[in-house]
N, C-alpha and C positions, 0 to 999 in steps of 0.2 A: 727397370731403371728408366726415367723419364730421361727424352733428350731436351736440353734448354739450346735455345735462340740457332738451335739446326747443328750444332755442333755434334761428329760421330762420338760413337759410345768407346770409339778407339783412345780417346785423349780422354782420360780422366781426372786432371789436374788443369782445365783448358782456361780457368778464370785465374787463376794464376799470372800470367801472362801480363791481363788486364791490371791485375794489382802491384804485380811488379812496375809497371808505364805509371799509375797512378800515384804510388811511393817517390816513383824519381821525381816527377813533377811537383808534386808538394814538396820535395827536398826543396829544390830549387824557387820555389816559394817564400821557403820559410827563411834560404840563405838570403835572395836579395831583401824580405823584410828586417833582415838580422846584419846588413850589410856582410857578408862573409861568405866562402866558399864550401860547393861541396866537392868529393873527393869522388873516384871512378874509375872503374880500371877498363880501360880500352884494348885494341888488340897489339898498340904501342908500349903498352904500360898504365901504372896512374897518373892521371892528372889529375890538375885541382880547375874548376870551371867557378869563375867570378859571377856576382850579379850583372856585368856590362857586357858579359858574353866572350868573356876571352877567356883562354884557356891557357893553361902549361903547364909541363912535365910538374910530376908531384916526386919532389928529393925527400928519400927515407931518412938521410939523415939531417936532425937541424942541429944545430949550436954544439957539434960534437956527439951529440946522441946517438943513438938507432933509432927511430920512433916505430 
């Protein structure tokens, strides 16, 4: 098995990582070209993160629902 860019043969899932950081970034991309939020669970809970950079708790429930 070849090693890529020096990483050990311990971590076999090591680009992973990379593509996980790269998903969130184009989430947050695509939300402020779409004017609208993404959603994300922290070690508080979820929040919802706006295009202007503000953030707040994300409420499971809306309008009476569960969502």
């Amino acid at each position: 098995m070849l090693e890529e860019s020096g990483y050990s043969k311990e971590r076999k899932f090591y680009w992973i990582d990379k593509w996980v950081k790269m998903t969130g970034e184009r989430a947050k991309i695509d939300a402020k070209a779409n004017n609208t939020y993404i959603i994300y669970n922290t070690e508080n809970g979820w929040v919802k993160e706006y295009p202007n950079g503000s953030i707040v708790p994300f409420e499971k429930e809306h309008n009476g629902k569960d969502i």
